[in-house]
LUMZA-10730 format. One record per residue (C-alpha): chain; residue number from 1; x, y, z. Coordinates in nm, 4 decimals, decimal comma, m for minus. Layout:
REM LUMZA-10730
+-----+-----+----------+----------+----------+
! mol ! seq !       xx !       yy !       zz !
+-----+-----+----------+----------+----------+
!   A ! NUM !        X !        Y !        Z !
...
+-----+-----+----------+----------+----------+
REM end
This chain:
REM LUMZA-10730
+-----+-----+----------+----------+----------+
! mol ! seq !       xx !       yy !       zz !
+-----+-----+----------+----------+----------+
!   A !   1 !  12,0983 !  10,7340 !   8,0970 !
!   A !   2 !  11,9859 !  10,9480 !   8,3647 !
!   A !   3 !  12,0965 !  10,8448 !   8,7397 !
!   A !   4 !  11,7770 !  10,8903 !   8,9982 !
!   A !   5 !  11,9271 !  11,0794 !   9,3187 !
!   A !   6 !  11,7677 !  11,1143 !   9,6043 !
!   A !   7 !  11,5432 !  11,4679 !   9,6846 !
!   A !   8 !  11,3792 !  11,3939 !  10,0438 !
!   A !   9 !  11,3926 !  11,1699 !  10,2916 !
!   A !  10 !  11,1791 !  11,0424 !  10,5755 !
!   A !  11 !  11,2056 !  10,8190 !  10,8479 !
!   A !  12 !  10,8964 !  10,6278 !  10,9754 !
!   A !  13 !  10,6875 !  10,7438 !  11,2402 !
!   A !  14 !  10,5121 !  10,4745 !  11,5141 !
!   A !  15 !  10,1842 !  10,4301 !  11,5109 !
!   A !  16 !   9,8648 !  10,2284 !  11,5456 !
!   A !  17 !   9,5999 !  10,1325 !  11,3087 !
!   A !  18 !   9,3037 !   9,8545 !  11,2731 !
!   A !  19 !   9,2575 !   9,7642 !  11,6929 !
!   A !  20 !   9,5545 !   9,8859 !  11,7674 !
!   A !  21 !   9,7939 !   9,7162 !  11,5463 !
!   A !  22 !  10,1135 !   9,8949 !  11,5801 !
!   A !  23 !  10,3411 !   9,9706 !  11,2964 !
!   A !  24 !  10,5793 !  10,2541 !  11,1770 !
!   A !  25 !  10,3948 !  10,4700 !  10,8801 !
!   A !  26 !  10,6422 !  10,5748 !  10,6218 !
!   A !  27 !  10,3892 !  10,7359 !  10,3316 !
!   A !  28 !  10,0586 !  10,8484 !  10,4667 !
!   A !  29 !  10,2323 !  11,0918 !  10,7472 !
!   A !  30 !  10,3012 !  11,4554 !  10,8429 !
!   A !  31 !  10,6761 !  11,4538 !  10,6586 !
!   A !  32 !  10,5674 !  11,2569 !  10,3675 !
!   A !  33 !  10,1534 !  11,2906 !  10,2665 !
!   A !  34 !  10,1888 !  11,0959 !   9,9473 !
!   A !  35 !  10,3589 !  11,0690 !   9,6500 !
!   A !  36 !  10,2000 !  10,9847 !   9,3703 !
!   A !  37 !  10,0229 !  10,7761 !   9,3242 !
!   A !  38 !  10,0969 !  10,6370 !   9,6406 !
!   A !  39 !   9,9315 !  10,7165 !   9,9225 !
!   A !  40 !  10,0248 !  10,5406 !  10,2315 !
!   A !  41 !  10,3509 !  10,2443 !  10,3340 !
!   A !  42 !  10,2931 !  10,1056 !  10,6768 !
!   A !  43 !  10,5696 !   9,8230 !  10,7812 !
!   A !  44 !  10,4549 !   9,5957 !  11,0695 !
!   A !  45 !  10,7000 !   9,3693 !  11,2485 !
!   A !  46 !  10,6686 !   9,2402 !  11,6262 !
!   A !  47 !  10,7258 !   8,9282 !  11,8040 !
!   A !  48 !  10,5142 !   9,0497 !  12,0824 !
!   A !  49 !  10,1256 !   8,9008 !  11,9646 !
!   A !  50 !   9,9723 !   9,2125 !  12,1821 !
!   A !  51 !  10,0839 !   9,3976 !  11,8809 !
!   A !  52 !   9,8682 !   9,2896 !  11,5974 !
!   A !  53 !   9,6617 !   9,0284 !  11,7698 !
!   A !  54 !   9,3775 !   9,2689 !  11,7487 !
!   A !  55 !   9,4512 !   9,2705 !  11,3862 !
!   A !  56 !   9,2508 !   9,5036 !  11,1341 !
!   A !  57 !   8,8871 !   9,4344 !  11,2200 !
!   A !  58 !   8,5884 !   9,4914 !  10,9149 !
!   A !  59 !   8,6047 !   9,8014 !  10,7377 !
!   A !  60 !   8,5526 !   9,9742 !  10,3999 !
!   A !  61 !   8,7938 !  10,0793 !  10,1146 !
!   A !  62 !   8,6600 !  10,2597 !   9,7568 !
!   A !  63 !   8,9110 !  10,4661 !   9,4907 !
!   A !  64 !   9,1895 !  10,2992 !   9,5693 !
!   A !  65 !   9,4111 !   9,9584 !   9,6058 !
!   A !  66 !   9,5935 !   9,7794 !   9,9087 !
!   A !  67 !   9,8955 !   9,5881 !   9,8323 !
!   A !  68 !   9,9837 !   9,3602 !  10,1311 !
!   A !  69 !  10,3197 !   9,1945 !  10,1235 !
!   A !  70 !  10,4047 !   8,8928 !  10,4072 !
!   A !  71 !  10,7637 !   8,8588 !  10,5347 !
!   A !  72 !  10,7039 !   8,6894 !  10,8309 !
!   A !  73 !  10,3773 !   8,5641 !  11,0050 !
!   A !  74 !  10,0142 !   8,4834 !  10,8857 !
!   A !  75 !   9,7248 !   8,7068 !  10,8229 !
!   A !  76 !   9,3641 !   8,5947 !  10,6818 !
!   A !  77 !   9,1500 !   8,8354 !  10,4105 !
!   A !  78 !   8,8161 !   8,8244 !  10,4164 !
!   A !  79 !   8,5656 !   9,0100 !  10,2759 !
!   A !  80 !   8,1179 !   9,1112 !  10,2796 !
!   A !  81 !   8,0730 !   8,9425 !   9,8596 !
!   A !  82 !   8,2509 !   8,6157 !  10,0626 !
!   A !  83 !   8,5769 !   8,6150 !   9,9511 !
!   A !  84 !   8,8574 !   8,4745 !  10,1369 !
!   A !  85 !   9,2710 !   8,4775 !  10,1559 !
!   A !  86 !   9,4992 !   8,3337 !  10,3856 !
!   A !  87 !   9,9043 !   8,5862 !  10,3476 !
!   A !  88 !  10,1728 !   8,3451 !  10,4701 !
!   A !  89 !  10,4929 !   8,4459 !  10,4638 !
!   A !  90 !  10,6426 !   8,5628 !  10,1115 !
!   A !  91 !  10,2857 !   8,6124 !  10,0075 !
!   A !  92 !  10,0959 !   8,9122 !   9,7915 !
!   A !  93 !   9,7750 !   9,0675 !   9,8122 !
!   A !  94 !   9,6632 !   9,3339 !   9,5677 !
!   A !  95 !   9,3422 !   9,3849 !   9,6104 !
!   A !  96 !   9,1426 !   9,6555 !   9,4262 !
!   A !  97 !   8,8735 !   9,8340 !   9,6018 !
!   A !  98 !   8,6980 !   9,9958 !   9,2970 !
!   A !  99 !   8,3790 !  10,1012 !   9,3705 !
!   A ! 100 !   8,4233 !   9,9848 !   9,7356 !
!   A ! 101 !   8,3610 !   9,6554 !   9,9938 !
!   A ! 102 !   8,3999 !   9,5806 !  10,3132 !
!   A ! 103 !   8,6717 !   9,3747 !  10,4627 !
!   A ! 104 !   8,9313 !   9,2407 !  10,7642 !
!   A ! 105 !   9,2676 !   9,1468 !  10,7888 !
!   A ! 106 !   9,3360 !   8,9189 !  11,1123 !
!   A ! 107 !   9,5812 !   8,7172 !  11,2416 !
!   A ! 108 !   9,6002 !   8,3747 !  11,2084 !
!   A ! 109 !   9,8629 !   8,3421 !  11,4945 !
!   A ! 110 !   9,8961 !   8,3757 !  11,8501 !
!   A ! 111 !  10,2858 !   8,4559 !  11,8715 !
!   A ! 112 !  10,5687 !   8,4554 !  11,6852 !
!   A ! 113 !  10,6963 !   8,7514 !  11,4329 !
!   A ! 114 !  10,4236 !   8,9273 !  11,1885 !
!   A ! 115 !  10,6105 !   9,1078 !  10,9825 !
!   A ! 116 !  10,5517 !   9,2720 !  10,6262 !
!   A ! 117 !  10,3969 !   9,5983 !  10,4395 !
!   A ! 118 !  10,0817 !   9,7580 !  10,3261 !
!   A ! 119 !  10,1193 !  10,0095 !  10,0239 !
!   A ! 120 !   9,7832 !  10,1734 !   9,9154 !
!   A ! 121 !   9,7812 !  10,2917 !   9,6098 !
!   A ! 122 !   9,6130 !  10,5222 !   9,4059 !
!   A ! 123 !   9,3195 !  10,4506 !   9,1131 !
!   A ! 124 !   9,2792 !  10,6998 !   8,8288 !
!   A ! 125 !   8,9206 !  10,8878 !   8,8114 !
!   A ! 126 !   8,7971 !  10,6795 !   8,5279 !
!   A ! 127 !   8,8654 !  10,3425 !   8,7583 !
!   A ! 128 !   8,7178 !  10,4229 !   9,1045 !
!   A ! 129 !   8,4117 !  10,2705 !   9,0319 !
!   A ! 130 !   8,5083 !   9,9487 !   8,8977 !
!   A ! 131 !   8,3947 !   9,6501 !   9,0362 !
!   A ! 132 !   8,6480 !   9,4761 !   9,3265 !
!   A ! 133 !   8,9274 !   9,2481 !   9,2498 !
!   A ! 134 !   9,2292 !   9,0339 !   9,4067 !
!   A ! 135 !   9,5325 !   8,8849 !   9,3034 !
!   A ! 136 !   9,6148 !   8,7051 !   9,5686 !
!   A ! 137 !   9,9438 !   8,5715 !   9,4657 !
!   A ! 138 !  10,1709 !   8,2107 !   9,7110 !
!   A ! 139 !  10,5431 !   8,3069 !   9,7067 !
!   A ! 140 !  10,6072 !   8,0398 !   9,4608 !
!   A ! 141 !  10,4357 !   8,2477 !   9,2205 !
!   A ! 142 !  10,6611 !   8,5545 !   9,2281 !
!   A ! 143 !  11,0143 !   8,5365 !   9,0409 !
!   A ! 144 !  11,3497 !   8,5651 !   9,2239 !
!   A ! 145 !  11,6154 !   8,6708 !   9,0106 !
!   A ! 146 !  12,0109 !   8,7531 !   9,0331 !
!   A ! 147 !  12,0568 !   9,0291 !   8,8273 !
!   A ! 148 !  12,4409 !   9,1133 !   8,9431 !
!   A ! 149 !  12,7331 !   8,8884 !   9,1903 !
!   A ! 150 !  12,5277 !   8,9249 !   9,5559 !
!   A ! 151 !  12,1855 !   9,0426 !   9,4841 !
!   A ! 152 !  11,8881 !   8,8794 !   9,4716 !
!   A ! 153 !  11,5347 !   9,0449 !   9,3680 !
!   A ! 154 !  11,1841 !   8,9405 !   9,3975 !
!   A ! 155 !  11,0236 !   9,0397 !   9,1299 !
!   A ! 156 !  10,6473 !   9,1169 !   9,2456 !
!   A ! 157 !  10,5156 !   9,4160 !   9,0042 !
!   A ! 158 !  10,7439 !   9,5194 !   8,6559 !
!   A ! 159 !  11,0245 !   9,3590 !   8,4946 !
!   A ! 160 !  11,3724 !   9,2499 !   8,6116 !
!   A ! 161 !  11,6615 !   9,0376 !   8,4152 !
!   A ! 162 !  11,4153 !   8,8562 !   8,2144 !
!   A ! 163 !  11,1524 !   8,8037 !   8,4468 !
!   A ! 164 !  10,7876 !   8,9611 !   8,4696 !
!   A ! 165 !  10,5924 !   8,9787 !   8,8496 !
!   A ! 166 !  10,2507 !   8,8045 !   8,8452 !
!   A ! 167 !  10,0894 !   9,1448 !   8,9294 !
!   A ! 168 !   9,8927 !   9,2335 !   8,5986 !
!   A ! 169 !   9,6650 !   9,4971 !   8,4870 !
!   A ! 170 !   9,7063 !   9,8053 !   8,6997 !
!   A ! 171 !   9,6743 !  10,1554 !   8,5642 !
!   A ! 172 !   9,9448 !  10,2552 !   8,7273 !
!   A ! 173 !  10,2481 !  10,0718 !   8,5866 !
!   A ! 174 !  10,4038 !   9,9398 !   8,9072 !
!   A ! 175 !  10,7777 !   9,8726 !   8,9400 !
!   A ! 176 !  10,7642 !   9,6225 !   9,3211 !
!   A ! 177 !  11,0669 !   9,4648 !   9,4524 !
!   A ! 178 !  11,2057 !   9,3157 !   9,7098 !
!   A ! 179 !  11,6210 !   9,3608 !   9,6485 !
!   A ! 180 !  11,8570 !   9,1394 !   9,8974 !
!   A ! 181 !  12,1966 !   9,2550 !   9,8820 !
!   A ! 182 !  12,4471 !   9,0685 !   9,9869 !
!   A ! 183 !  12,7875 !   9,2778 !  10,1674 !
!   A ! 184 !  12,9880 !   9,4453 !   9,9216 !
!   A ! 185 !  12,7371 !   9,3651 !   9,6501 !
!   A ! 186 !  12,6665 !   9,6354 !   9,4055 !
!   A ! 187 !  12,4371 !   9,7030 !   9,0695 !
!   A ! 188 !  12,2302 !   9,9396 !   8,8773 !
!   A ! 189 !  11,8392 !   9,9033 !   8,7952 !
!   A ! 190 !  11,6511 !  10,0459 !   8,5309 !
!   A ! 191 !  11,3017 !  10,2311 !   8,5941 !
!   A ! 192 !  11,0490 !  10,4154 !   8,3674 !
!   A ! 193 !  11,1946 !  10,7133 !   8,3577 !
!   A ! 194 !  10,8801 !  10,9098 !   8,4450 !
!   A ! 195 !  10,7472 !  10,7102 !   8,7175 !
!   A ! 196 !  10,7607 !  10,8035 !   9,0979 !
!   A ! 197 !  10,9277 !  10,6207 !   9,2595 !
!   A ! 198 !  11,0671 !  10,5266 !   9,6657 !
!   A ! 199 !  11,3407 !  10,2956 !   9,8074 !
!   A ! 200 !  11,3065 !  10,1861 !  10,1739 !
!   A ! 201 !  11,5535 !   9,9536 !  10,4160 !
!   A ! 202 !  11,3701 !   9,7322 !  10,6175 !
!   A ! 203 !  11,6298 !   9,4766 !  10,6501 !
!   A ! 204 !  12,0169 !   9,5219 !  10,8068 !
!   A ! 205 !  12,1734 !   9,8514 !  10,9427 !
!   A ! 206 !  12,1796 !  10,0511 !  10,5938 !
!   A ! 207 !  12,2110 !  10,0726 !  10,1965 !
!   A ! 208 !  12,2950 !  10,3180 !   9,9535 !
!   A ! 209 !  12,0695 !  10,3955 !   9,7081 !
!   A ! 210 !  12,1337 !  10,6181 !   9,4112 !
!   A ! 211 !  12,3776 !  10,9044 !   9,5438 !
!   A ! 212 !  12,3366 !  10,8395 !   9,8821 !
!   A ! 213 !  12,3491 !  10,6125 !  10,2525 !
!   A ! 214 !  12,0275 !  10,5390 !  10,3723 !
!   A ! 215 !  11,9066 !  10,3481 !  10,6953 !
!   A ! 216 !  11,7061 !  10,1580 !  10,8564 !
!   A ! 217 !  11,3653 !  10,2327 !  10,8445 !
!   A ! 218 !  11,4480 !  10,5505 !  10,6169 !
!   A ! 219 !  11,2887 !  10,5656 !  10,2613 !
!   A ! 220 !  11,4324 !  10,7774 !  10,0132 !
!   A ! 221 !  11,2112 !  10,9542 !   9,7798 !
!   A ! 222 !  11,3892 !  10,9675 !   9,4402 !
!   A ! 223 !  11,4321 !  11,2017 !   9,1122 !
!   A ! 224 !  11,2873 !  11,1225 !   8,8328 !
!   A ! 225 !  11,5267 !  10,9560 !   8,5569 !
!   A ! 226 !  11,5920 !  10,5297 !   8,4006 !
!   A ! 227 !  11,8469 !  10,4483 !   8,6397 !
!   A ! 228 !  11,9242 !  10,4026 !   8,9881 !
!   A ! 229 !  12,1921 !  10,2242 !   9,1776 !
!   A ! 230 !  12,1961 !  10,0001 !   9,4793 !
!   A ! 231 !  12,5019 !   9,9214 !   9,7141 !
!   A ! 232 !  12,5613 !   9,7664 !  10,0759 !
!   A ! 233 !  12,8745 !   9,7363 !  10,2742 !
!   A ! 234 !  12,7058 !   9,5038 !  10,5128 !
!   A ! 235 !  12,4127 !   9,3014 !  10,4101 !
!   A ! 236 !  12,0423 !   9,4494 !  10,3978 !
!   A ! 237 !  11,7377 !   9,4343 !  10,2073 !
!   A ! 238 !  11,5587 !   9,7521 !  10,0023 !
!   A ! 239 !  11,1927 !   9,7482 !   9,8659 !
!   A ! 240 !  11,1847 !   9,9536 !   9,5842 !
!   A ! 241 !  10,8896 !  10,0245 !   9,4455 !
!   A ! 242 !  10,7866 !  10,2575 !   9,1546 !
!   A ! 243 !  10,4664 !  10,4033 !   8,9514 !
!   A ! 244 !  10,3126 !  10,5896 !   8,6800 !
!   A ! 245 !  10,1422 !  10,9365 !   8,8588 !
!   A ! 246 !   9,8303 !  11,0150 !   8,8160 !
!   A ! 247 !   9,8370 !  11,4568 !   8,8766 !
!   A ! 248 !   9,4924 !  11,4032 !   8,9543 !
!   A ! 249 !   9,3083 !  11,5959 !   9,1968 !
!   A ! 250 !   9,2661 !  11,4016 !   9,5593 !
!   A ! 251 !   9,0452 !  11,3596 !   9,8190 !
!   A ! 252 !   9,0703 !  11,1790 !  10,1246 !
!   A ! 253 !   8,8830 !  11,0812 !  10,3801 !
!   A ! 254 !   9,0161 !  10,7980 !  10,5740 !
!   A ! 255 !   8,9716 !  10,4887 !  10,3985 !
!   A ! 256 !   8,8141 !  10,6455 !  10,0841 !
!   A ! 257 !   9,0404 !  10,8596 !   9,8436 !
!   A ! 258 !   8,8367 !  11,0306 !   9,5571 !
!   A ! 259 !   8,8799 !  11,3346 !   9,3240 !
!   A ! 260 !   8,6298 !  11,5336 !   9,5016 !
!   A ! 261 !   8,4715 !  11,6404 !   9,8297 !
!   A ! 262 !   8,1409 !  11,5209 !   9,6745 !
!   A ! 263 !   8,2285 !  11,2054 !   9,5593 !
!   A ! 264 !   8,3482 !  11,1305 !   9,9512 !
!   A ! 265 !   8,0581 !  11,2400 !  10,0867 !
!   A ! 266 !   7,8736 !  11,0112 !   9,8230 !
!   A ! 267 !   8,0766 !  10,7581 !   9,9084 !
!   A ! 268 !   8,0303 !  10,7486 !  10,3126 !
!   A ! 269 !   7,6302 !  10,7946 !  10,2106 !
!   A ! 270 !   7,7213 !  10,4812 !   9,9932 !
!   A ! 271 !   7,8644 !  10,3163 !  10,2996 !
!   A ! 272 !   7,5757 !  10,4003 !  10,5528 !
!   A ! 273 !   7,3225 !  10,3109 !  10,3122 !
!   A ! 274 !   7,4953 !   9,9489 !  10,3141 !
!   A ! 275 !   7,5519 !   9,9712 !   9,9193 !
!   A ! 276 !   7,9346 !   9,8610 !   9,9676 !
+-----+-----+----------+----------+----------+
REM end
């Protein structure tokens, strides 16, 4: 076995996003661009509705996917082919943008705590194109599973003690999971041993993960390897989350993310033209 260790890492940076939504970007900034294939990690919470009650008004996506996980709050999806999601809390949203649409994510609250992520990941060259799909997935859908004394994972993407996460058919292999660990509470999780791969706290003061403490609000970026271990002293939660890079080339421009200048300028022509 090879232990994962941790080579960088980066604390999240406030901002705002959608009409004005603020959040704390974790992927997606100056100190951490992206690591393949994953291109941006926002975390939301507030219990202050001037926060997010703007929410994230219509706009397009192509080349890549969203991944919207609900902790705390309610947020509808909606979309310009019709389609239509309600995120409650414990909820999943992977949506694929393919070959692109046009959509909103908006509150369906007034106060109270929102709370959860939004992970964009990458699509390979030869799926950017593809047609738009969901998995829109109710909590009761996604395993929870004990896989040492105090912890206790939700298994959204990859495999865990037996259990398989109801997020299918993505080229990029994901590992997602949500890992409660109870004080004291200690184990060690196996990953594909090529896939990138990023642990972040978002619940309790701190964790260690692989060879190292790491806080609140601080993701690790880890080595590559088929092992990596979790501990707590005090209770917290991790999201771990891991994937098959693509080493393709990149191009971004705002919410499109292509292999070439060309294809984004193709792709805002797209957009103006009204062919999303």
């Amino acid at each position: 076995m090879t232990q994962r260790t941790i080579v960088r890492r980066v604390r999240g940076m406030d901002t705002a996003d959608g009409a004005g939504v603020k959040l704390k970007r974790v992927i997606g900034q100056p100190a951490l661009d992206m690591l393949d294939p994953f291109l941006l990690l926002d975390e939301f919470r507030s219990d202050q509705a001037g926060d997010y009650i703007e929410g994230f008004p219509d706009h397009p996506h192509r080349g890549f996917e969203t991944v919207t996980y609900m902790l705390a709050g309610r947020m509808q999806h909606g979309d310009n082919k019709g389609n239509r999601g309600d995120l409650g809390p414990g909820s999943v949203q992977w949506m694929t943008a393919g070959s692109g649409l046009i959509h909103s994510e908006m509150p369906q609250q007034e106060a109270g705590l929102m709370w959860g992520f939004q992970l964009w990941v990458n699509l390979p060259a030869s799926d950017k194109m593809i047609a738009p799909r969901y998995q829109d997935i109710p909590p009761g859908d996604i395993p929870v599973v004990q896989p040492a004394d105090g912890v206790t994972v939700r298994v959204v993407a990859g495999e865990l003690a037996g259990a398989t996460g109801p997020v299918s058919g993505i080229a990029t292999q994901p590992v997602y999971l949500d890992i409660a660990l109870d004080a004291g509470a200690r184990f060690d999780l196996s990953l594909p041993e090529g896939h990138s791969a990023f642990a972040y706290v978002f619940d309790g003061t701190s964790a260690t993960v692989a060879d190292g403490p790491l806080a609140r609000s601080e993701l690790a970026v880890l080595s590559k390897g088929d092992t990596v271990s979790f501990a707590a002293d005090e209770a917290a939660r991790v999201l771990l989350v891991a994937g098959r890079p693509l080493d393709e080339p990149v191009a971004r421009y705002g919410p499109f993310v292509m292999n070439t200048p060309a294809q984004i300028h193709e792709a805002i022509a797209d957009f103006r033209a009204g062919k999303f």
